[in-house]
C-alpha positions in Angstrom: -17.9 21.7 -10.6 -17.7 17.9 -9.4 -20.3 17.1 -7.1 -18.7 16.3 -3.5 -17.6 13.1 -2.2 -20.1 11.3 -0.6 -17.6 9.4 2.1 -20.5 7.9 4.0 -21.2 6.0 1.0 -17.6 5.5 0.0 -16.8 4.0 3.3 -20.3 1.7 3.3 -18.8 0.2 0.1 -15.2 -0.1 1.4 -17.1 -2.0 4.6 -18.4 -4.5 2.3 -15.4 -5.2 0.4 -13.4 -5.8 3.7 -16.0 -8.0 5.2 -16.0 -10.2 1.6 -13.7 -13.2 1.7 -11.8 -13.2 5.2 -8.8 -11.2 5.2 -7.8 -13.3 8.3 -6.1 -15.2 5.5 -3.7 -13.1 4.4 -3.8 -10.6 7.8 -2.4 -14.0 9.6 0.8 -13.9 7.4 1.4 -10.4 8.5 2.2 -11.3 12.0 5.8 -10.0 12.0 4.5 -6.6 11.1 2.9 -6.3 14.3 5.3 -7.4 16.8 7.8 -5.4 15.0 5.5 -2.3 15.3 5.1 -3.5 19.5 9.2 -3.0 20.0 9.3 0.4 18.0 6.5 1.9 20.1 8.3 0.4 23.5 5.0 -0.8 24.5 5.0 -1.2 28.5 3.2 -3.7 30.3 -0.1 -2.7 32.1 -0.6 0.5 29.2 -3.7 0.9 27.5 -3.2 0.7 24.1 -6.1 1.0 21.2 -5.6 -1.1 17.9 -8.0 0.9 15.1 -9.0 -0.8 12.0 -7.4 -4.1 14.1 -8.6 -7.0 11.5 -8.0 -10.2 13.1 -5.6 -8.4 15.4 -1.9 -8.5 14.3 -0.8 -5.3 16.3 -3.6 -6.5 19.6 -2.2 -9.6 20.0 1.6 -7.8 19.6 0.8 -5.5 22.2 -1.4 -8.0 24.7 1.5 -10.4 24.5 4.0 -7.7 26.1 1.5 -6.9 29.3 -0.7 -4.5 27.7 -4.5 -3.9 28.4 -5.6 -3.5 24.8 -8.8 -2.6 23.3 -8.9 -4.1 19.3 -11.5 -2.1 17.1 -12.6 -2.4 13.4 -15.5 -1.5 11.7 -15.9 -5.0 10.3 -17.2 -8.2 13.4 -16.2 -10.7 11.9 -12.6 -9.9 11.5 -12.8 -9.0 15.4 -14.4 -12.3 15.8 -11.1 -13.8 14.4 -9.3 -11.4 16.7 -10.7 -12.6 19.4 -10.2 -16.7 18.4 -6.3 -16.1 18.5 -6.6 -14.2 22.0 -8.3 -16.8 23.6 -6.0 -19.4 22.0 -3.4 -17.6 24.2 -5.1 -16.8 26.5 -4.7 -13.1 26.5 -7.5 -10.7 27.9 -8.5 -8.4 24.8 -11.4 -6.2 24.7 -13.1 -6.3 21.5 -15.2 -3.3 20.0 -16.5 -2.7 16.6 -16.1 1.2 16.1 -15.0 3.8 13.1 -11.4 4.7 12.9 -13.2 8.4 11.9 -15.3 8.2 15.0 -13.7 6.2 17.7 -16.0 5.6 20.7 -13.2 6.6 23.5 -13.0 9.6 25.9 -10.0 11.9 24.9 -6.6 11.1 25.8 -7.8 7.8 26.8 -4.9 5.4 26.1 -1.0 5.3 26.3 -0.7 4.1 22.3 -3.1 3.8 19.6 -1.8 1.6 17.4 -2.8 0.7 13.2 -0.8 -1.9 10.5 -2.2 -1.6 7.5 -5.6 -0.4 8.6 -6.6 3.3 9.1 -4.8 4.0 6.0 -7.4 2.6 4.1 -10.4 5.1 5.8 -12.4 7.1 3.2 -11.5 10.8 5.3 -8.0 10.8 6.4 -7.4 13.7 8.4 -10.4 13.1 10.5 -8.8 9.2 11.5 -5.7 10.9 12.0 -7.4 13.7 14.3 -9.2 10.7 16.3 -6.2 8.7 16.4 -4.0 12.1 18.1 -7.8 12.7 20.3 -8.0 9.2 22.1 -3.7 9.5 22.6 -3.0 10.8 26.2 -0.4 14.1 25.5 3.0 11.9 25.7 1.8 8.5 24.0 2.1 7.0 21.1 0.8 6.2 17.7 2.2 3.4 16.1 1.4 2.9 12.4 2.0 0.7 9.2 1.5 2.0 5.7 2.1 0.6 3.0 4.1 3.0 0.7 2.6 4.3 -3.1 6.5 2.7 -4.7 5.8 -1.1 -2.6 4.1 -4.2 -4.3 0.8 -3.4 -2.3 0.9 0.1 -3.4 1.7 -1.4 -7.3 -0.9 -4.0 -6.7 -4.0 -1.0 -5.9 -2.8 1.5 -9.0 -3.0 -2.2 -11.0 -6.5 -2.6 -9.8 -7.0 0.9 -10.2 -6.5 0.8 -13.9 -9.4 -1.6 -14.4 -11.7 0.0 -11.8 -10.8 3.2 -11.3 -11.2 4.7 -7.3 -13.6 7.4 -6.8 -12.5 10.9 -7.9 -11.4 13.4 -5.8 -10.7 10.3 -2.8 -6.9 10.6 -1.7 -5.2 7.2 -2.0 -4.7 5.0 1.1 -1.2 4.9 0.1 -0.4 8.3 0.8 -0.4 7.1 4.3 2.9 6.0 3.1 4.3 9.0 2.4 6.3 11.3 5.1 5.3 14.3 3.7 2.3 13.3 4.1 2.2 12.1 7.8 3.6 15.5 8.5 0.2 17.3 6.7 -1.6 14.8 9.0 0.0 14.7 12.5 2.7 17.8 12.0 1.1 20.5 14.5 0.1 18.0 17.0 3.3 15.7 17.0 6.5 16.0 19.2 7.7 13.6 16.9 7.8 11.9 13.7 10.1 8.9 13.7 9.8 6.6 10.0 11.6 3.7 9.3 11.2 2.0 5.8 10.8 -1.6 6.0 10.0 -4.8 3.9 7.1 -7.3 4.3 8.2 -10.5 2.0 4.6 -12.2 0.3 5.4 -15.8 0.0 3.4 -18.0 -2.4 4.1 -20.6 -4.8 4.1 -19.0 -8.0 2.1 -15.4 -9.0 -0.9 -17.9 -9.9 -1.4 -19.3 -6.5 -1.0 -15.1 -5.2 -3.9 -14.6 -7.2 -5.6 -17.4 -6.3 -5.6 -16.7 -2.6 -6.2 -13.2 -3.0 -9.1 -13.0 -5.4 -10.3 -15.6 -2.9 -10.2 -13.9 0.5 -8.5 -10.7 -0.3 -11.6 -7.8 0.3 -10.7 -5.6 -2.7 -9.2 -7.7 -5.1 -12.1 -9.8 -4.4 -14.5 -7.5 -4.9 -12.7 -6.0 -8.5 -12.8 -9.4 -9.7 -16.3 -9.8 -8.5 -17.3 -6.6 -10.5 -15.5 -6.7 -13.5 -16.7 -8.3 -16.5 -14.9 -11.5 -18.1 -12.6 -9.8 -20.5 -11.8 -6.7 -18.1 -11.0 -9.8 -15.7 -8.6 -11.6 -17.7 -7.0 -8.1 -18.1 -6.2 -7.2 -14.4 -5.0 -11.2 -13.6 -2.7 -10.4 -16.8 -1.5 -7.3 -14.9 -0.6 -8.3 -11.9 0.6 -11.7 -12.9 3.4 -9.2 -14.7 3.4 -7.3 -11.8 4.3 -10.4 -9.2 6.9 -11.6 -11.8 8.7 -8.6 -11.9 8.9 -7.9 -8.6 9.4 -11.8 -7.8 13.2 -12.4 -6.1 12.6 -15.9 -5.3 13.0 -16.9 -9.6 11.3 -19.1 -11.5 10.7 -21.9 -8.5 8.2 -19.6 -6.2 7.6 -16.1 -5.1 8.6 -14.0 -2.6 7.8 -10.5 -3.2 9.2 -7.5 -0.9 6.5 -4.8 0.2 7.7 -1.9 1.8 5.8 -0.1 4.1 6.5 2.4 6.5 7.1 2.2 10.3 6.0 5.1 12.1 6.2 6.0 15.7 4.4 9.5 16.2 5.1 11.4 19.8 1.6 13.0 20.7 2.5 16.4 21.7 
């Protein structure tokens, strides 16, 4: 029999990858996922919304922007220290909290919509983030949320790393967040509704070299395979996912743009 999961540990580790390089890099670029995210939940000004695993605050600065009173959590500062550097840019009043997307530190049905892009789906214990997520959302809100999908580059791009440095066994995938099915398993009994819209999110670099670049840079987890794997093991994964980028590239030989999909999910607490 396999010994059990140790997700403490599992999520100490993920912590530490996340917090390696700045993921404000790339999270910057992702901009357009948030503010689509804001119109789908038909955020209202003066609601209290919660952003979980925020990073530097795509979805807070979405919401803050159309009126609301939002409170931006994540379980690394220094990413909500970046969060905070764009609110004050625009002058928009943000709480900032660092807190556990499996143990959110919020009185029950405490906000309007609680809100994730590409963030809770990456905790170690999925069902309890989803159960905290439905807990702190009053009866009537909304949870907002964008997942990447297992078919989309970013889902490709974690089974590439995956084959060089296999995940833990017996941890579901983050990508499953991407999968309606699913959601359902997650949210089901405690949703009025389920509403999913695929969509595309269009990397743009010059070439699959300079992707890599900038992600083995300031990318958390691709940072941290490269950081752990030895030299020829290395060479290996950039081999891989400079075939991955090139297949996927629609821009052709001149630069890349490579569609992700992800999935845009409005859930009605029930």
């Amino acid at each position: 029999m396999n010994a059990p999961i140790d997700l403490t540990a599992l999520k100490g580790r993920q912590q530490t990858a996340w917090a390696s390089g700045d993921y404000a890099v790339i999270g910057t670029t992702l901009q357009i996922v948030g503010e689509s995210l804001a119109e789908a939940c038909d955020l209202r000004w003066d609601e209290n919304v919660l952003d979980v695993a925020a990073g530097n605050g795509n979805a807070t600065l979405a919401a803050a922007r159309r009126g609301c009173k939002v409170t931006s959590t994540d379980y690394v500062s220094t990413l909500l220290e970046r969060g905070a550097e764009r609110a004050r840019a625009e002058g928009l009043d943000v709480t900032f909290k660092v807190a556990d997307a499996e143990a959110l530190p919020f009185e029950d049905a405490s906000f309007d919509a609680v809100v994730s892009t590409f963030g809770v789906m990456f905790a170690p214990d999925q069902a309890r983030s989803a159960s905290e997520m439905v807990r702190v959302c009053r009866p009537g809100g909304r949870i907002g949320l964008a997942n990447w999908t297992p078919e989309g580059f970013i889902g490709q791009l974690f089974k590439t790393l995956g084959r060089q440095l296999p995940p833990p066994a017996g941890v579901q995938p983050p990508a499953l967040w991407g999968v309606e099915t699913h959601l359902h398993s997650l949210f089901g009994e405690r949703a009025a509704s389920i509403a999913v819209m695929p969509r595309w999110f269009n990397f743009r670099y010059r070439s699959a070299a300079h992707f890599i670049d900038i992600f083995r840079t300031w990318y958390g987890p691709v940072h941290k395979a490269f950081a752990a794997l030895p030299a020829d093991k290395a060479a290996a994964l950039e081999h891989d996912l400079t075939d991955l980028l090139n297949r996927m590239n629609r821009a052709g030989a001149g630069s890349l743009v490579v569609p992700s999909e992800y999935l845009e999910i409005v859930i009605t607490r029930r």
